[in-house]
C-alpha atoms as an extended CHARMM CRD file, in Angstrom:
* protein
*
       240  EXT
         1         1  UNK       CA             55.4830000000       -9.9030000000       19.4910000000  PROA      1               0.0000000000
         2         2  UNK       CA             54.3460000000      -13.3900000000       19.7940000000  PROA      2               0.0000000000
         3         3  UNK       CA             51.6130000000      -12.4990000000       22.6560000000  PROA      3               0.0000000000
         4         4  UNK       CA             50.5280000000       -9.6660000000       20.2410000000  PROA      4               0.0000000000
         5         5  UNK       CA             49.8490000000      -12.4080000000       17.7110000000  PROA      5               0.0000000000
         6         6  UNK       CA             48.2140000000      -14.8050000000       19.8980000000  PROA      6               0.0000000000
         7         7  UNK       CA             45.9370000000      -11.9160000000       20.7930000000  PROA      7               0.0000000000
         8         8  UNK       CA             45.5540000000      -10.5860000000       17.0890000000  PROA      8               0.0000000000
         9         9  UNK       CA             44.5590000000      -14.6370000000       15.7450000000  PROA      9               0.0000000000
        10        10  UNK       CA             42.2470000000      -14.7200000000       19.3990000000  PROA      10              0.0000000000
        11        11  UNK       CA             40.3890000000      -11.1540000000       18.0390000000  PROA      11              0.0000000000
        12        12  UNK       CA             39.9030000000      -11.9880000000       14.3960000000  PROA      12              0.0000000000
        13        13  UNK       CA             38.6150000000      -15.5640000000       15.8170000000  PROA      13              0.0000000000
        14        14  UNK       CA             36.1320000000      -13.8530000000       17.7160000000  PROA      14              0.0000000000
        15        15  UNK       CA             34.6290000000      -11.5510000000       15.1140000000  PROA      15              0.0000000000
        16        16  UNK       CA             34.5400000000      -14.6490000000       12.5400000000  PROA      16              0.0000000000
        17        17  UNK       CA             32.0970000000      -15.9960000000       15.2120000000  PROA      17              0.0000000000
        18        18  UNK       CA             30.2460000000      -12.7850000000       15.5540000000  PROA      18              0.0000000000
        19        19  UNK       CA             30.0830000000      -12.8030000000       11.4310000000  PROA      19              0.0000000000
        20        20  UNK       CA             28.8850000000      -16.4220000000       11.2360000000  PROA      20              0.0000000000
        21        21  UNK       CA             26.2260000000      -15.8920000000       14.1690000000  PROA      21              0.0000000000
        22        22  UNK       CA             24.7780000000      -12.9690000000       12.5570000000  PROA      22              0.0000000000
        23        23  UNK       CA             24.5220000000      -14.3330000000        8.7580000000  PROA      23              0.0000000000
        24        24  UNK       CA             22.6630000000      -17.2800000000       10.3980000000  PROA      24              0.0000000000
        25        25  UNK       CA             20.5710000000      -14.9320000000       12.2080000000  PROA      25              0.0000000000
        26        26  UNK       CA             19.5540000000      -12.8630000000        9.2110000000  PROA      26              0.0000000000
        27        27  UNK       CA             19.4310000000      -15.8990000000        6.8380000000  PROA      27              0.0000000000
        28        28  UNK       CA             15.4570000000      -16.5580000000        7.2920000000  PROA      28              0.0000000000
        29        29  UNK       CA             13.2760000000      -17.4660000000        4.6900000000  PROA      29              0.0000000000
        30        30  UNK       CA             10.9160000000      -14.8810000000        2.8360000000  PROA      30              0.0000000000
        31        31  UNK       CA              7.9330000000      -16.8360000000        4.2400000000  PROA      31              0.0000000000
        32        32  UNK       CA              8.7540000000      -19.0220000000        7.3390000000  PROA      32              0.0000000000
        33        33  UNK       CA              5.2790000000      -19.2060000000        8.3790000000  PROA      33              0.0000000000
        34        34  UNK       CA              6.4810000000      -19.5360000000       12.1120000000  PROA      34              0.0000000000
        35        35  UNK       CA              3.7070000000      -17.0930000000       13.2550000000  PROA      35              0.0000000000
        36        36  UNK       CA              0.0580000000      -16.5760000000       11.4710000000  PROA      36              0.0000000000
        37        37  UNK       CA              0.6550000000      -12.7460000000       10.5390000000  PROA      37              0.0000000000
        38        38  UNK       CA              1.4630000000      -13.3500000000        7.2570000000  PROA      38              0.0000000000
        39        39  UNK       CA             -1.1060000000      -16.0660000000        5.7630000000  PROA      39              0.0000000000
        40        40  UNK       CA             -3.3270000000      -13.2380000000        4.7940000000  PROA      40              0.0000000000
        41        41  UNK       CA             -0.8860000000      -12.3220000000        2.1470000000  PROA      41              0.0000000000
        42        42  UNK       CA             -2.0660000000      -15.7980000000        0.5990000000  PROA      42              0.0000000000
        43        43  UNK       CA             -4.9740000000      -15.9520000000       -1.4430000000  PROA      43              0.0000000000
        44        44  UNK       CA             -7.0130000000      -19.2590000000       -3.3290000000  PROA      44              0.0000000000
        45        45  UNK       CA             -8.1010000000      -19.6260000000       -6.1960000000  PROA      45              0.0000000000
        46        46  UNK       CA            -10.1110000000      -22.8160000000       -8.4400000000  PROA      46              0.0000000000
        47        47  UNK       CA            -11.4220000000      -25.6950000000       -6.7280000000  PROA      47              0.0000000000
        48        48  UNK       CA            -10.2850000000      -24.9670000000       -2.9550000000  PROA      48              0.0000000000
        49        49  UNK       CA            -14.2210000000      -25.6210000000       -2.0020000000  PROA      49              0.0000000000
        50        50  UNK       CA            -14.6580000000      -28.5840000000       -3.3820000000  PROA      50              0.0000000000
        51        51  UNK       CA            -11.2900000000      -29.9580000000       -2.1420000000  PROA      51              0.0000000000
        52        52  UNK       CA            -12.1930000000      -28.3330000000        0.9980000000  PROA      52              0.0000000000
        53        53  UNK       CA             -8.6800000000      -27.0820000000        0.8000000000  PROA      53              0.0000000000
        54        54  UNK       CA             -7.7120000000      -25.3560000000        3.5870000000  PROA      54              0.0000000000
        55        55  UNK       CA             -4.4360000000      -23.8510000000        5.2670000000  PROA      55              0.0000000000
        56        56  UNK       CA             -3.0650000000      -22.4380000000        8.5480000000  PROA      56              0.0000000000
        57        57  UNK       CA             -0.0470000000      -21.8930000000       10.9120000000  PROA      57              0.0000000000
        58        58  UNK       CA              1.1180000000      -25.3700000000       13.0110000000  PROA      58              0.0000000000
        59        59  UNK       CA              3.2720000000      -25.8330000000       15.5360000000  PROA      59              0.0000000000
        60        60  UNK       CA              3.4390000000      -29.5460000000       14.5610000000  PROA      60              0.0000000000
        61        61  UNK       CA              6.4150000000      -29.5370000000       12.1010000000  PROA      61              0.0000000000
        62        62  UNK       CA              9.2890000000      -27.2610000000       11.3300000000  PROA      62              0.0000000000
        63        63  UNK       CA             12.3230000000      -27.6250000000        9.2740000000  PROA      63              0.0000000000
        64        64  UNK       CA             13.4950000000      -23.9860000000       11.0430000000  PROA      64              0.0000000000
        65        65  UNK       CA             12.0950000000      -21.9450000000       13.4960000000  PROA      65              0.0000000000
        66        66  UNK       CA              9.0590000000      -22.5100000000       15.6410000000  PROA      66              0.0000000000
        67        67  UNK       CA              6.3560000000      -23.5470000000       12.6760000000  PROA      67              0.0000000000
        68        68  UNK       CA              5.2550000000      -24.1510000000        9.4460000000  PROA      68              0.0000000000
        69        69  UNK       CA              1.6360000000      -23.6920000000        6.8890000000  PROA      69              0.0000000000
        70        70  UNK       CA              0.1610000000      -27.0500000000        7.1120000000  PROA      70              0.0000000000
        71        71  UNK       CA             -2.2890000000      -27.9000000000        3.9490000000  PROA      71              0.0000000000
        72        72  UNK       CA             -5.4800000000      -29.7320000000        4.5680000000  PROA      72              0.0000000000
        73        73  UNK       CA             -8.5000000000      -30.7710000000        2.2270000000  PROA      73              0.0000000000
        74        74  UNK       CA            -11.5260000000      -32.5640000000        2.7620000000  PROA      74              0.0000000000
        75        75  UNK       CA            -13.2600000000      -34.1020000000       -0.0890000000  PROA      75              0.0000000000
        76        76  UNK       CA            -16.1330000000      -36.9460000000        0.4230000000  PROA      76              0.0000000000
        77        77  UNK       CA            -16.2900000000      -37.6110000000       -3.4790000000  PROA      77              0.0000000000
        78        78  UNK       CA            -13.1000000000      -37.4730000000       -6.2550000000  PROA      78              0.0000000000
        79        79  UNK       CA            -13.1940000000      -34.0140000000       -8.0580000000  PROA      79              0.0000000000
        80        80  UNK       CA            -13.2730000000      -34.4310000000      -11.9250000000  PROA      80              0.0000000000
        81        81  UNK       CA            -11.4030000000      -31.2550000000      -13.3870000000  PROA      81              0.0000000000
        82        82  UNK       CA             -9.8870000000      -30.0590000000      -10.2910000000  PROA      82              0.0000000000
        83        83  UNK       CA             -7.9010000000      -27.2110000000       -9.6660000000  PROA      83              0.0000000000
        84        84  UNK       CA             -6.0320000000      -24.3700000000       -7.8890000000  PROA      84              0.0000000000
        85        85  UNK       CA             -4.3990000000      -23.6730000000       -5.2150000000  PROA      85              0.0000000000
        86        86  UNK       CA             -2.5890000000      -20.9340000000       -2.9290000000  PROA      86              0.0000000000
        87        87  UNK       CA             -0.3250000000      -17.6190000000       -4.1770000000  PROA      87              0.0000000000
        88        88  UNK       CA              0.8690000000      -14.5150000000       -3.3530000000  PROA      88              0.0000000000
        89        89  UNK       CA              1.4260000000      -11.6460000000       -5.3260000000  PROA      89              0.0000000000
        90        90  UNK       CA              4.6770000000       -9.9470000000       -6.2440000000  PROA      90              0.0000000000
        91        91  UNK       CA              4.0280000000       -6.4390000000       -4.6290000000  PROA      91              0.0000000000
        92        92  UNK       CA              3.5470000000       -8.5410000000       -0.9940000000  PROA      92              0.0000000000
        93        93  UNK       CA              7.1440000000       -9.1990000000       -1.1000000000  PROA      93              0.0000000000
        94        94  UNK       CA              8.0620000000       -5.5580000000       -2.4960000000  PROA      94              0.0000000000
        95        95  UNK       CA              8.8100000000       -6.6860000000       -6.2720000000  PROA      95              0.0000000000
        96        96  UNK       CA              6.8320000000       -5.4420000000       -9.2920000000  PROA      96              0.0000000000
        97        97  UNK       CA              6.7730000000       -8.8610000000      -10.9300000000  PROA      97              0.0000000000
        98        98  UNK       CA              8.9570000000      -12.0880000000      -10.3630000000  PROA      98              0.0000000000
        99        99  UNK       CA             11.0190000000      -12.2400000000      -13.8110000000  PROA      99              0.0000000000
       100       100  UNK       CA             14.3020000000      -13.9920000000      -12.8010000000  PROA      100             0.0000000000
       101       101  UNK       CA             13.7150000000      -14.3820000000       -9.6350000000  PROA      101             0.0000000000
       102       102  UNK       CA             14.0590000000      -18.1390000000       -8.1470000000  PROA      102             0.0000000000
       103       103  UNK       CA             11.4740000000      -19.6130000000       -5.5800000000  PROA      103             0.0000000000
       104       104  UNK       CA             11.8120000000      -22.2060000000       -3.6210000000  PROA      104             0.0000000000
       105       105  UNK       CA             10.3610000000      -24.3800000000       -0.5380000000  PROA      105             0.0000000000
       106       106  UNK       CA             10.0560000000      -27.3680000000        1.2100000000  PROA      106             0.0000000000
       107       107  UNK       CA              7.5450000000      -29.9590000000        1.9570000000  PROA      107             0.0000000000
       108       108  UNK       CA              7.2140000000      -32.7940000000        4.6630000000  PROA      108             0.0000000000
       109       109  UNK       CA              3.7210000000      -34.7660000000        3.8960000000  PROA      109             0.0000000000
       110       110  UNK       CA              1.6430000000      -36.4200000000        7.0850000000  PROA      110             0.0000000000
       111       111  UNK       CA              2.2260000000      -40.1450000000        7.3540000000  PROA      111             0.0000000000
       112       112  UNK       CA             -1.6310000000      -40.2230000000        6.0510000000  PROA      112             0.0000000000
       113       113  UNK       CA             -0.7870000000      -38.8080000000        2.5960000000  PROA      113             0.0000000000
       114       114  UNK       CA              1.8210000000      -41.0730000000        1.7380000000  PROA      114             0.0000000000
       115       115  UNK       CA              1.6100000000      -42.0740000000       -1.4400000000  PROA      115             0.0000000000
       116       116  UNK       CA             -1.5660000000      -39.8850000000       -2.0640000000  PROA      116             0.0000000000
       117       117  UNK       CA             -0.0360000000      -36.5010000000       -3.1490000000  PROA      117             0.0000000000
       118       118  UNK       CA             -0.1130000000      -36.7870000000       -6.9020000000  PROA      118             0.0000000000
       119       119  UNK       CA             -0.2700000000      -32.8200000000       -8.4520000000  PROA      119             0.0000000000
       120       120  UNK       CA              1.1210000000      -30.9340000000       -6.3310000000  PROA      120             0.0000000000
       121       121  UNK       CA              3.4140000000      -28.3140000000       -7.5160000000  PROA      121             0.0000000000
       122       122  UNK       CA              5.1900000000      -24.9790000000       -7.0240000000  PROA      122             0.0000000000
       123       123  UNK       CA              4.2820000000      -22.8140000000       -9.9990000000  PROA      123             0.0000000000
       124       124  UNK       CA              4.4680000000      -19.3800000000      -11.4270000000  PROA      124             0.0000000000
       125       125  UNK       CA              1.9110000000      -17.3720000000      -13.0470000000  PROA      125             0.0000000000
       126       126  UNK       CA              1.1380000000      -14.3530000000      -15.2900000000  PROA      126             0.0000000000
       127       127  UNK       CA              2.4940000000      -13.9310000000      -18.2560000000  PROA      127             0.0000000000
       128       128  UNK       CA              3.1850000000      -17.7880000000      -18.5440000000  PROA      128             0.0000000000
       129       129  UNK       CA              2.4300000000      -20.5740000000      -16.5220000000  PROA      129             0.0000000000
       130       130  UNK       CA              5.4430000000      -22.4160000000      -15.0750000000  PROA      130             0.0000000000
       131       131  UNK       CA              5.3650000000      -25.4310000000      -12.5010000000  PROA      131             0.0000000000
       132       132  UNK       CA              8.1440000000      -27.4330000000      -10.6290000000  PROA      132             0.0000000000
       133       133  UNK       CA              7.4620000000      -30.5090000000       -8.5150000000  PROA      133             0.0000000000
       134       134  UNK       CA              9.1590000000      -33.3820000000       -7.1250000000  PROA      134             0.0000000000
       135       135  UNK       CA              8.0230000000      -37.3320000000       -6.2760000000  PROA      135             0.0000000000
       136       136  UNK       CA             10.1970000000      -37.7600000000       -3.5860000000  PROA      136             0.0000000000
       137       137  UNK       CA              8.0930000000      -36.1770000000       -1.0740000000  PROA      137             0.0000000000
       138       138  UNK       CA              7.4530000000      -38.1790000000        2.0190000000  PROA      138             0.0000000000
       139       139  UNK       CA              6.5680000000      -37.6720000000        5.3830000000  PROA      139             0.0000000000
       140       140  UNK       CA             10.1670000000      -38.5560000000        6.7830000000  PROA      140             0.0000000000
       141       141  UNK       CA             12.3490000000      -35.5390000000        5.5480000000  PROA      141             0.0000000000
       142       142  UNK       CA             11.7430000000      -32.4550000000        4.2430000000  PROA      142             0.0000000000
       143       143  UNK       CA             12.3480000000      -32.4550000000        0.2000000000  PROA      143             0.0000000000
       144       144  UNK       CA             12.9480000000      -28.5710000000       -1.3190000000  PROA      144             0.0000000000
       145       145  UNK       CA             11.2020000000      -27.8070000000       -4.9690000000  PROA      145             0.0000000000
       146       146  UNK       CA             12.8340000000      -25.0320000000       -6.7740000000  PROA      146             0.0000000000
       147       147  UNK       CA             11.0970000000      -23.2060000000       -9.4140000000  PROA      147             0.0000000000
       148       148  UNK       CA             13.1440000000      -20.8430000000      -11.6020000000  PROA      148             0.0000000000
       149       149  UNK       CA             11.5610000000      -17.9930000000      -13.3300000000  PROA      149             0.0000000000
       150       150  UNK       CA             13.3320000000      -16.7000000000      -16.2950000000  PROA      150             0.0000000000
       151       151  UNK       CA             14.3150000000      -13.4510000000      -16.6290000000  PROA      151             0.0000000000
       152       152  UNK       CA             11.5180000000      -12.1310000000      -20.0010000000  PROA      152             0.0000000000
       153       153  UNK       CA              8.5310000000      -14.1700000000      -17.8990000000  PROA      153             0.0000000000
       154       154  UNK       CA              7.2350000000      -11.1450000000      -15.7810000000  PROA      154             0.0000000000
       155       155  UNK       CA              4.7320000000      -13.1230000000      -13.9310000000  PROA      155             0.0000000000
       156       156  UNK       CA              3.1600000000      -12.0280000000      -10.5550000000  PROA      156             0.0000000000
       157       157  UNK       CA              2.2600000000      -14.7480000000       -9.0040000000  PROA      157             0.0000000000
       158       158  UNK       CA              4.0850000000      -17.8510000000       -7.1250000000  PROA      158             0.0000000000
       159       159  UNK       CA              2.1490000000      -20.1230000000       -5.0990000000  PROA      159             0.0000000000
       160       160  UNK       CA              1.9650000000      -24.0870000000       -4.8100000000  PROA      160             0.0000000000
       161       161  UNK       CA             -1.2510000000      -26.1850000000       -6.1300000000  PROA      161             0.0000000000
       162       162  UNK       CA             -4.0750000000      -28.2670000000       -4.2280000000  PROA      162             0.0000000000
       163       163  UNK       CA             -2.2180000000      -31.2330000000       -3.1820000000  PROA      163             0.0000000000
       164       164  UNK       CA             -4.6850000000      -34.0800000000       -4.2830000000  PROA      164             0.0000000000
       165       165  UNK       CA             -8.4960000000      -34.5010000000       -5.6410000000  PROA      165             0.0000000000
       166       166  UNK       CA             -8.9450000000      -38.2600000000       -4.6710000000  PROA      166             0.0000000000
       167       167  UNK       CA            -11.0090000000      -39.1870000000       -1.6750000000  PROA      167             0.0000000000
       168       168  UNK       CA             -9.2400000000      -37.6530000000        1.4650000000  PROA      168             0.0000000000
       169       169  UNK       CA             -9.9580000000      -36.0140000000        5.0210000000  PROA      169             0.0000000000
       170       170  UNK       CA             -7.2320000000      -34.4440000000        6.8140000000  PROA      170             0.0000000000
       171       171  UNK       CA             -3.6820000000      -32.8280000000        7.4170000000  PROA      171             0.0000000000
       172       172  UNK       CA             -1.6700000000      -33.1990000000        3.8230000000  PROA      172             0.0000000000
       173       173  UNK       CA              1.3630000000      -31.6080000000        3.8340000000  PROA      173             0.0000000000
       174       174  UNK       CA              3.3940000000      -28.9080000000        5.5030000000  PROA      174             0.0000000000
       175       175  UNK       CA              5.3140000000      -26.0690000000        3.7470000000  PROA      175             0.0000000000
       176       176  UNK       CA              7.8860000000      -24.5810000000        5.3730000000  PROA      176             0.0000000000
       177       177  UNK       CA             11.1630000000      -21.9240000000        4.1860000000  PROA      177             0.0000000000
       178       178  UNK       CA              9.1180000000      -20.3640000000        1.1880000000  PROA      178             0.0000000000
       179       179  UNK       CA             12.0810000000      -18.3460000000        0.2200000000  PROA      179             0.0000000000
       180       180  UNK       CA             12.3720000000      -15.9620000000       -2.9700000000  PROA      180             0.0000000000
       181       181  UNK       CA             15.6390000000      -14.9170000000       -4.8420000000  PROA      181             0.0000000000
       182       182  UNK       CA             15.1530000000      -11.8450000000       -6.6670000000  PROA      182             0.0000000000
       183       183  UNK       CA             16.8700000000      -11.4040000000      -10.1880000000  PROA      183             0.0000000000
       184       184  UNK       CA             20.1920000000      -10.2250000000       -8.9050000000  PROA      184             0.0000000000
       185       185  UNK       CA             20.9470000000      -13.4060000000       -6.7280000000  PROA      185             0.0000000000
       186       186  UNK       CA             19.3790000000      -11.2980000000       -3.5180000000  PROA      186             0.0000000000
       187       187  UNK       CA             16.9830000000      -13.3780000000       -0.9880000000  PROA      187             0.0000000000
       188       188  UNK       CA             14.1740000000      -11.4180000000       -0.7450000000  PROA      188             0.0000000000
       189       189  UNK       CA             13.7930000000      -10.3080000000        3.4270000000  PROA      189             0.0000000000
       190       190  UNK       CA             11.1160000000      -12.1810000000        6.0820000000  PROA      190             0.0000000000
       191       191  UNK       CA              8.2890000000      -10.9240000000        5.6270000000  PROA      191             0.0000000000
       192       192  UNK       CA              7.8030000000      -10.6430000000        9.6980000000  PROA      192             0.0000000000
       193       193  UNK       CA              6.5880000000      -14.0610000000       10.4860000000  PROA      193             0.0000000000
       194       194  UNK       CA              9.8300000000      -15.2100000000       11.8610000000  PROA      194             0.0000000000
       195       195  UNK       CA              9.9240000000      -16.8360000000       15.2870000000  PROA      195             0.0000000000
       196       196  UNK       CA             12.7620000000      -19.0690000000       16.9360000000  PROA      196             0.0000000000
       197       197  UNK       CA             12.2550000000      -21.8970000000       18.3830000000  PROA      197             0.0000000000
       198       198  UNK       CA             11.3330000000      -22.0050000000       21.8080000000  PROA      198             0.0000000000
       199       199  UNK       CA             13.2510000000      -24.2500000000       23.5120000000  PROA      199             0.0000000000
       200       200  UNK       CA             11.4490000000      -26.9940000000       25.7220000000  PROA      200             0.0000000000
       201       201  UNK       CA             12.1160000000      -30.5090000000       28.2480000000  PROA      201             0.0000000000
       202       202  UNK       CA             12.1520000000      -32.6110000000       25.0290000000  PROA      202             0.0000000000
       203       203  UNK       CA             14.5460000000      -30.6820000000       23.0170000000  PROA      203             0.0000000000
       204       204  UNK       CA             16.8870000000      -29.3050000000       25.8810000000  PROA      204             0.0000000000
       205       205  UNK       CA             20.2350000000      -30.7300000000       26.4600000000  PROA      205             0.0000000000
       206       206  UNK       CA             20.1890000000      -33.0510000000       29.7890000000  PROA      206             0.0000000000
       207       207  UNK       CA             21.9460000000      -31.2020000000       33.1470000000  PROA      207             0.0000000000
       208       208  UNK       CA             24.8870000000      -33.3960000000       32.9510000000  PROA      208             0.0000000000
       209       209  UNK       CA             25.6060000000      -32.4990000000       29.5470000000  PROA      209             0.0000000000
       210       210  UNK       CA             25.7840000000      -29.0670000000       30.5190000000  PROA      210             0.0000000000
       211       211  UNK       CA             28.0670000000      -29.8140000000       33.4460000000  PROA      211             0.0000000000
       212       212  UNK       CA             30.3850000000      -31.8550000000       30.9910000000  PROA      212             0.0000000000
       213       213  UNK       CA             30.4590000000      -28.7740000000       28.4270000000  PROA      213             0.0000000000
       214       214  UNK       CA             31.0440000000      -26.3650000000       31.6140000000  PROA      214             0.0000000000
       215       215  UNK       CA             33.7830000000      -28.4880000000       32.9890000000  PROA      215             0.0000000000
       216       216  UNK       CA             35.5640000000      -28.9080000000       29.1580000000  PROA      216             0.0000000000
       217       217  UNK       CA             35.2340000000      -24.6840000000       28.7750000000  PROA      217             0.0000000000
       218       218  UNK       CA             36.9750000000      -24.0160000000       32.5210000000  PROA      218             0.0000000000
       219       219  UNK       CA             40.0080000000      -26.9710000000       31.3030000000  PROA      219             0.0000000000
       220       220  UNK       CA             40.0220000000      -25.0960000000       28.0980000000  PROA      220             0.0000000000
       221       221  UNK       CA             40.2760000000      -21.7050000000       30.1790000000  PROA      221             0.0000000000
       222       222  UNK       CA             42.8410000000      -22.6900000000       32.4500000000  PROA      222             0.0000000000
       223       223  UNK       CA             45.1930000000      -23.9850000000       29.4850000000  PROA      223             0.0000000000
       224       224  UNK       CA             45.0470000000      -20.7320000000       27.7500000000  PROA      224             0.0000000000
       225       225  UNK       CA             45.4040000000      -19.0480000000       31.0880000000  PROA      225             0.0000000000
       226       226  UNK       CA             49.1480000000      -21.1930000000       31.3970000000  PROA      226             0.0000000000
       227       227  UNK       CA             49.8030000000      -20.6410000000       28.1580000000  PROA      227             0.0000000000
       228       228  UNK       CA             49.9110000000      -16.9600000000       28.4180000000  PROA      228             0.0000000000
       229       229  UNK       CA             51.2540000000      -16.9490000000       31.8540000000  PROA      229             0.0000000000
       230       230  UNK       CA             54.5240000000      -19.1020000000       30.2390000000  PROA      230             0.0000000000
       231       231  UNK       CA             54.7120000000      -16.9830000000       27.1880000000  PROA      231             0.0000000000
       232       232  UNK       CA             54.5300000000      -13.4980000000       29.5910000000  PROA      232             0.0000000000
       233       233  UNK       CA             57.5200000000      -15.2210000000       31.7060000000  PROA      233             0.0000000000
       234       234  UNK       CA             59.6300000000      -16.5160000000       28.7110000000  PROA      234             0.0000000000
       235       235  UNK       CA             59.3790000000      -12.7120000000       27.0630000000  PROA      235             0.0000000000
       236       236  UNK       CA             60.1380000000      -10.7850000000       30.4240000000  PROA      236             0.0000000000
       237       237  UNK       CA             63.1290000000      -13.3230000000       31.2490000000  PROA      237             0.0000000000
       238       238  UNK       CA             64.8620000000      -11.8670000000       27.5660000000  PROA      238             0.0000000000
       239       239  UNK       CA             65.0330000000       -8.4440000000       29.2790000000  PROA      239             0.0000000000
       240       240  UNK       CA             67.0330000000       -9.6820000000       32.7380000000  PROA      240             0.0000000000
């Protein structure tokens, strides 16, 4: 009995794994922006050519997976009465508006735009205009901006405003983990620009760490290989 309940606890461990591994597998972001498929679902609108607003996929920075949208602008003289932005529509993401539904995302400026970012936003429009941003942004650690839409506001488009209008050439920001909760507390699928990580010199574990782990998992091995061995020879030895 007790060998059938070290084996029982030793199943039900595994499967917890198998249950963790796969919720982190399927927990992606509706945008993750690790791959350029997607960025045509994003369109601009106000002063983008003025601001010389740009965006695209980078490799650069990540806060998951293998990339992010990085912002850039250009703009030789400040623009009086800027401004605009980037959105996507609600039938991209296979919703017919975004009433109740909770957006969210998060931003890591370059170490040039420190201190420079001064109305940028995640916002909400359609019906209403909504807006959430934060001034803790910073070029250190990624900072999240939630934005919740409430449930009689059936707006159909989310998006995130031109980052400054002030003199300024260059990389701004990067936006990474756009994620969307619909009205029922359900994250809204990738969209199919999910990519891991690939997994390189700089980021890989050195050899001897690996020799370390392998020589800790055969100790570990062994002592659950004498454990059971005693426990078989302590049963059988009832039944002599």
């Amino acid at each position: 009995m007790k060998i059938r309940r070290i084996f029982a606890a030793l199943s039900a461990a595994v499967v917890m794994a198998a249950m963790s591994v796969t919720a982190f597998a399927a927990d992606n972001a509706t945008y993750c922006f690790d791959t350029a498929d997607r960025l045509e679902d994003w369109q601009t609108y106000g002063s983008v050519d003025e601001a010389g607003f740009k965006i695209k996929q980078s490799a650069k920075e990540s806060k998951n997976g293998a990339g992010s949208m990085i912002v850039s602008e250009s703009i030789s003289e400040p623009v009086s009465n800027g401004f605009g932005g980037a959105f996507v529509t609600a039938d991209k993401v296979g919703l017919d508006d975004f009433r109740g539904c909770t957006v969210s995302m998060s931003v890591l400026l370059t170490k040039s735009a420190e201190g420079r970012v001064g109305n940028f936003s995640l916002y909400s429009d359609g019906v209403i205009w909504m807006e959430a941003a934060s001034d803790e942004l910073n070029s250190k650690t990624w900072t999240e901006i939630v934005l919740d839409i409430p449930a009689d506001a059936s707006n159909n488009k989310v998006g995130f405003s031109i980052p400054t209008f002030d003199v300024y050439k260059g990389d701004v920001l990067f936006i990474d983990d756009f994620t969307i909760t619909d009205a029922n507390g359900n994250a809204i699928a990738n969209v199919g620009d999910f990519k891991t990580k690939p997994i390189t010199s700089v980021n890989a574990a050195p050899a001897w760490v690996n020799i370390v782990l392998i020589a800790v998992l055969v100790v570990i091995v062994v002592v659950i290989v004498v454990v059971v061995i005693k426990l078989i020879s302590s049963n059988a030895n009832k039944f002599h």
